[in-house]
N, C-alpha and C positions, 0 to 999 in steps of 0.2 A: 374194050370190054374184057380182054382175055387178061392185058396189067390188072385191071382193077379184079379182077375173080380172084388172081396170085395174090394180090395184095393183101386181101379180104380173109384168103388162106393163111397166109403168113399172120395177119390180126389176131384168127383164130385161134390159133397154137399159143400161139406167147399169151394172151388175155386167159385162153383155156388154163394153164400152166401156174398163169399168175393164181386165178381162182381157187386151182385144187390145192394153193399152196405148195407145188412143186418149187416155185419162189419166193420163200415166205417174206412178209411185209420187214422191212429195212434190209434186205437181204439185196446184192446187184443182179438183176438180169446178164446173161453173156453178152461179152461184147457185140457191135455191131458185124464186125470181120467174125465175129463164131455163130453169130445166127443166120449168117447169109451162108456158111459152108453146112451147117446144120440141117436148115430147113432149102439147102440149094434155090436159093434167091437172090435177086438183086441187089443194089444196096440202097436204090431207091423202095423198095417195096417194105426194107423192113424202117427204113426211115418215116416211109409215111403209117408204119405200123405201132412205131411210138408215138408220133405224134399225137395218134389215134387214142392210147391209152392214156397217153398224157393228159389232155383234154379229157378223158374221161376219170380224172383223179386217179388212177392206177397208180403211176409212174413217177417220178419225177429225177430232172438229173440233179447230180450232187458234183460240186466239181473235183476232180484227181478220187471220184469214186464210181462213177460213172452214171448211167439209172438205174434208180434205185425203186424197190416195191413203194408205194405208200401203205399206211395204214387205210384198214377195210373201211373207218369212218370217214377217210373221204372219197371214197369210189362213189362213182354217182348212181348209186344202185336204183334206179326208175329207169334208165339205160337200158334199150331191147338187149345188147349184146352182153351185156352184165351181168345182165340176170339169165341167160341164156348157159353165158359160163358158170356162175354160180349153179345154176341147177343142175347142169354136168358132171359138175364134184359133189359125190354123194360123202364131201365130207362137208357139206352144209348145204345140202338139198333140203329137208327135212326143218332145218333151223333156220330158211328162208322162208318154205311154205306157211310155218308158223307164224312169223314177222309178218305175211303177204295177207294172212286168215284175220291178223289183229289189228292191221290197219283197216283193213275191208268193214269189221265191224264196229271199229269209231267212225269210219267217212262213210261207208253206206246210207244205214238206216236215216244221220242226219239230211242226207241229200234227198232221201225218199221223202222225207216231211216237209222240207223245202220246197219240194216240186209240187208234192199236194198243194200247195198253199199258189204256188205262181203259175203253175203248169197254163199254156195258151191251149184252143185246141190242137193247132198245128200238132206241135209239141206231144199233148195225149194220143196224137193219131201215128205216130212216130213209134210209140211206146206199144201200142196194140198192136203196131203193124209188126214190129220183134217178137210182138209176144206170138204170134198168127205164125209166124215164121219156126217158132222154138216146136207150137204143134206141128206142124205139118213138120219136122226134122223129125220129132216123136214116133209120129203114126208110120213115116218111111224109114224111122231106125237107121237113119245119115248120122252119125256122130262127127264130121264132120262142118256138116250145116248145123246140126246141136251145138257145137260151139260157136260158132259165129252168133249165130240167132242169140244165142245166153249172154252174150259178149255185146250184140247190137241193143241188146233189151236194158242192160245196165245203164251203158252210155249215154241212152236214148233218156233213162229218169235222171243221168247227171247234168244232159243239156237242158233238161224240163228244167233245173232248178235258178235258170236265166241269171245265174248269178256269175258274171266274166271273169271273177277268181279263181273260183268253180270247175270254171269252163273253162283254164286253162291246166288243169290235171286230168282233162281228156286222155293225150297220150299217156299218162303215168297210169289211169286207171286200164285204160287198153291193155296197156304191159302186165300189169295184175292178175288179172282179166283172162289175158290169152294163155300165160303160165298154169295159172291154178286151172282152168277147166282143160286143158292139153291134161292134163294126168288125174282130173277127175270127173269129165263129162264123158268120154268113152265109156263110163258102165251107162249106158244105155234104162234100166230100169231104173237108176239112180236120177237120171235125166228126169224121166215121166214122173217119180215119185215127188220130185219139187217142183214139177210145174203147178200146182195149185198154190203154193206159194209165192210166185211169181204172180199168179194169175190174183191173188189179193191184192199183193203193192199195185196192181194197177186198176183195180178195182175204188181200190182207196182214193189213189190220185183222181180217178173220173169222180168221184163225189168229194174230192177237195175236203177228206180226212186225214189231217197229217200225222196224228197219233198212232192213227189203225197201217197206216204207211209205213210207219217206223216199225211199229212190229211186224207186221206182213215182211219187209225187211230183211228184218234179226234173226228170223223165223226162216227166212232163204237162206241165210247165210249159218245160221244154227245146224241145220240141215247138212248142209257142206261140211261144216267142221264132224260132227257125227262121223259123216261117212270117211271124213280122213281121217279120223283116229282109226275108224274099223278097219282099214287100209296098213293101221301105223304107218301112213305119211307124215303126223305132226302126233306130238305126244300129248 
């Protein structure tokens, strides 16, 4: 446990680094022998720390150049830790939020009509039971539990939409998901102000309207973007 924390540590730093563009892309990371006297580690920890960004399109080695940045279009930015660094560097914090807000509302709303249209009741009772969850975080003012519950409510109309494509941008929407409301579900009045919009998309779904779903929706996520511009978290 205590290797894999170092390891995990050492990840950090260098992926962190990569992100803010302290390494800019085609540029060489330090050798292996200057990252172990740097960040005083192993030579297995930073070994398995490239590996890690390798795999994760960071990296790649060049030979008699050593590794090398990749370009940011192949990082696999749906990556929990990718995006964790990218938010880090407030020199495209702001310029991911945005990317994060405009895919949210191409893949949203459609999934929300989808699931109007398939939703089982398992399924609908899943989605009220996030939504049950998001009030009660409301009424005890947990921002905390307000993210989760916002977070399980979404997920909860991507499973509705029983479509196993779909259903495998679970994790990616998670990832979305947990980013965007970590820095915009703590205003708290902000929270209670769109649960009526919530409370339509699933309104919609239980009557298996997929129109009024999409915009109930658009109307959620409309909302959110509002409040991050008045934030100037996205422009």
């Amino acid at each position: 446990m205590a290797r894999k924390k170092l390891a995990d540590g050492v990840l950090d730093r260098i992926g962190s680094a990569i992100a803010s563009e302290r390494y800019p892309a085609g540029s060489a990371i330090p050798t292996e022998a200057e990252l172990m006297e740097s960040l005083g580690v192993g030579r297995s920890s930073v070994r398995e720390a490239i590996r890690v960004l390798a795999s994760l399109g960071m990296v790649e080695t060049a030979p008699r150049r050593g590794t090398i940045v990749a370009p940011r279009a192949e990082w696999n930015m749906l990556n929990r830790d990718v995006m964790r660094w990218m938010m880090g560097s407030e020199l495209h914090k702001q310029d991911l939020l945005g990317a994060i807000n405009e895919a949210r509302r191409i893949f949203e709303p459609a999934s929300a009509g989808l699931a109007a249209r398939k939703a089982s009741r398992m399924q609908i009772i899943a989605i009220e039971t996030a939504y049950a969850e998001m009030e009660d975080a409301a009424t005890r003012g947990d921002p905390d539990a307000a993210i989760q519950a916002d977070r399980n409510f979404h997920l909860a109309v991507q499973r509705a939409t029983s479509n196993p494509i779909l259903g495998a941008f679970d994790a990616a929407l998670d990832v979305i998901l947990g980013l965007l409301f970590s820095v915009t579900a703590n205003h708290m009045d902000n929270f209670r102000a769109n649960l009526g919009n919530h409370l339509g998309v699933l309104e919609a779904i239980r009557r298996k309207d997929p129109q009024a779903a999409e915009q109930a929706m658009i109307d959620t996520i409309e909302f959110t973007t509002r409040k991050m511009k008045e934030s100037r978290l996205i422009t």
